[in-house]
N, C-alpha and C positions, 0 to 999 in steps of 0.2 A: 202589360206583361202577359206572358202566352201562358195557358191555363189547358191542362187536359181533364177530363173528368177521372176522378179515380175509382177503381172497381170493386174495391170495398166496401164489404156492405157496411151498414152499420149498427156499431154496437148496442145490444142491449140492456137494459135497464139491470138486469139481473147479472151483471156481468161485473155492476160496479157497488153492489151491495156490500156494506160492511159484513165482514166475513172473521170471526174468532179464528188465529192461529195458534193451533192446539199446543204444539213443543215450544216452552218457554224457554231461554238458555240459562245453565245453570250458572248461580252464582252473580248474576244481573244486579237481585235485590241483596246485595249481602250489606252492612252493618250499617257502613258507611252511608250508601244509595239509600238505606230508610232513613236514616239521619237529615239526609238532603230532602227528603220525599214528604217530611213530615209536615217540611217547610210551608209546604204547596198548601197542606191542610188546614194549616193554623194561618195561612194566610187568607183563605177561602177562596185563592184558586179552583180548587177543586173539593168535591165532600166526597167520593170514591173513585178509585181508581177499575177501570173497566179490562180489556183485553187487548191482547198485543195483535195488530192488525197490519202490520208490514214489518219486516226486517233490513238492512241496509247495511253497504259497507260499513262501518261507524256507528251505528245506533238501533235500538227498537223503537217501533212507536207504538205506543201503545194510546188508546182512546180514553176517555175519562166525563166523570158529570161533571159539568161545574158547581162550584161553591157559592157564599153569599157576597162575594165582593164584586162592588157595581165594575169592575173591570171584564167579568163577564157575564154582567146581567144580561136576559135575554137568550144565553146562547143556549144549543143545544145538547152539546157536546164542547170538550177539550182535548188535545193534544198535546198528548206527553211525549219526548222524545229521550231517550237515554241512552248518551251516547258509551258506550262499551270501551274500560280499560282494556280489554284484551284484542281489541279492532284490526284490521289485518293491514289495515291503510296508516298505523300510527306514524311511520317512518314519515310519510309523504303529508300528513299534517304537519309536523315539525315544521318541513320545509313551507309550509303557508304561511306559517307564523311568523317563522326565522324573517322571509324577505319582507313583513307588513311593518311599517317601522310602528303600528299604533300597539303591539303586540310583543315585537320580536324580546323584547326584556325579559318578558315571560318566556321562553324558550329552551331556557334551559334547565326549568324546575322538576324534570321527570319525567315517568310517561303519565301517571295520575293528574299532575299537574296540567301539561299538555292538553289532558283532552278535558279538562275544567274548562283550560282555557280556550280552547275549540268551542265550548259551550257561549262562554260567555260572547266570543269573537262573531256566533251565528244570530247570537240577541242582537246584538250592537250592528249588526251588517243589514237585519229586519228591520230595526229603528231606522236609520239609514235609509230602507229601500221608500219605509212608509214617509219619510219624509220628502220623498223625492216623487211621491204619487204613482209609484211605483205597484203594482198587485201582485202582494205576496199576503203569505198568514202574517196576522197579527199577532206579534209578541207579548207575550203578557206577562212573563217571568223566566229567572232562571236561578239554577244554587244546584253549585258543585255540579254533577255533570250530567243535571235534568235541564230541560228548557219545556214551559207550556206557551202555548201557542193558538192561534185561530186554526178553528177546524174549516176544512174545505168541502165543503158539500151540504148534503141535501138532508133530510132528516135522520136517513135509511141506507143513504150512499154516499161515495165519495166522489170526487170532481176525478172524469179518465184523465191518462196522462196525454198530452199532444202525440205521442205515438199509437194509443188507442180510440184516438178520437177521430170521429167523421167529421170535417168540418164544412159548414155551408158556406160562409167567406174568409177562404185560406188567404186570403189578401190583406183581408182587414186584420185578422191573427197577426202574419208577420209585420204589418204597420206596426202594431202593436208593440209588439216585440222590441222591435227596433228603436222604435220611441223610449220604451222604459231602456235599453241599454246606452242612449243618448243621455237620458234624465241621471241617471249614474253613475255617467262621466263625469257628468257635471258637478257630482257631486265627492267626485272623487272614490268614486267604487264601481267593480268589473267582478261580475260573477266567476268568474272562470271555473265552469260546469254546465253554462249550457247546454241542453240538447234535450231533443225531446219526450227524454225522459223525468225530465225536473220540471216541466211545465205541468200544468192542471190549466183543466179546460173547463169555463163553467159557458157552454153555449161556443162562441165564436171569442171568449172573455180572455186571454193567456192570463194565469198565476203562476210565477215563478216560484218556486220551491228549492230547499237545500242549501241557504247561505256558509255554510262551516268555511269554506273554503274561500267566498269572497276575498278578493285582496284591495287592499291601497290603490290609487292608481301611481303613488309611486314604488313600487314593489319592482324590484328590477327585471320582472318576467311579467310586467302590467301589459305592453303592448304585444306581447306572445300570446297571455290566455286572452284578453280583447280580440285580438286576430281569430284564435279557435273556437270560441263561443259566437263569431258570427260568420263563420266557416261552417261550422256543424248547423246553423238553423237554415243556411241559406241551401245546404245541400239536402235536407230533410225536404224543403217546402219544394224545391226543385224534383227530386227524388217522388215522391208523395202526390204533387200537387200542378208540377210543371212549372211552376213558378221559376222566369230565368232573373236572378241581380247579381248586378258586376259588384264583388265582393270589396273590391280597392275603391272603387268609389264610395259604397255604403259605407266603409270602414270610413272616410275623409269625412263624410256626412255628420257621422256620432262625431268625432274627434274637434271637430272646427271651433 
């Protein structure tokens, strides 16, 4: 494959430092969300909740210590994610869930309901990917509409995203890529969010990141986001990296 050098420099260290986001959103932690939150503690998930360090369609994440439960003995840090009744995307979750037949039951329980079940649909899609040898966070928990999770990086930082990343072999990256969307298939599950902004980079390593929206692969729009999730990686690495793949053939490749 033809390869150009990219003129990017690359990022530094202090670029990907965990970083306190000062404006909290009101109303996040309201009765309910401690209720669910307590969970985490009495489980030993976690023994304090730290600062919110990214915001997103759908969720805050905020960072955390771990607790005494050998589930994450050792680590450093935890990842809490909470996803938001009031999310701007709630419409177009529905629609994830309605076509996943593992899910669609729950569909029509509200918009609270909904993004519970968002919650739980992104544990269960993580289980999934880790079964499939797949590199994402580790799931560790979820209740009501938290989910904890493996944190991605370094003591001090976080893993850039494949759009902030210099890579030394963008080749072996997209191997990569393509492999776990293979493994997937196989397993009966299709990100449908690819791109590279949901990937983390530890080295040349891709982590997928952001299951909520995984679907079934029999979801009636399976082979539509399949098609767009390796549309969007292939024109990145092209774009980015000069990498040329014939998209219809890759796609026959995963699928066979």
């Amino acid at each position: 494959m033809a390869r150009r050098r990219s003129k990017r420099h690359s990022p530094k260290r202090e670029d990907f430092m965990l970083k306190e986001q000062i404006k909290t959103p009101q109303g996040i932690f309201n009765t309910k969300t401690m209720v669910y939150l307590s969970k985490f503690f009495n489980k030993g998930i976690i023994s304090r909740l730290g600062y919110r360090i990214a915001r997103g369609k759908e969720a805050d994440i905020y960072i955390a210590e771990p607790g005494s439960s050998e589930v994450v003995a050792g680590k450093e840090h935890v990842i809490l994610k909470f996803f938001r009744v009031d999310a701007s995307s709630f419409f177009n979750m529905s629609d994830y869930i309605k076509g996943d037949p593992r899910f669609e039951r729950q569909a029509g329980r509200g918009k609270a309901g909904i993004i519970n079940t968002w919650c739980k649909k992104e544990f269960g899609n993580l289980m999934l990917a880790e079964a499939a040898g797949v590199h994402a966070p580790k799931p560790y928990m979820f209740n009501g509409n938290i989910l904890a999770m493996e944190f991605l990086g370094g003591k001090d930082t976080i893993f850039p995203t494949l759009n902030d990343a210099e890579l030394e072999k963008p080749e072996k990256a997209l191997d990569e890529l393509l492999v776990a969307a293979k493994r997937l298939y196989k397993r009966g599950l299709i990100h449908a969010d690819l791109s590279e902004y949901n990937i983390l980079m530890n080295d040349d390593v891709p982590f997928i990141i952001d299951w909520g929206q995984a679907v079934s692969a029999k979801h009636p729009r399976a082979a539509e986001f399949l098609r767009k999730d390796i549309f969007n990686l292939l024109k990145f690495f092209r774009r980015r990296y000069g990498l040329e793949t014939d998209l219809d053939a890759t796609l026959r490749e995963i699928t066979e």
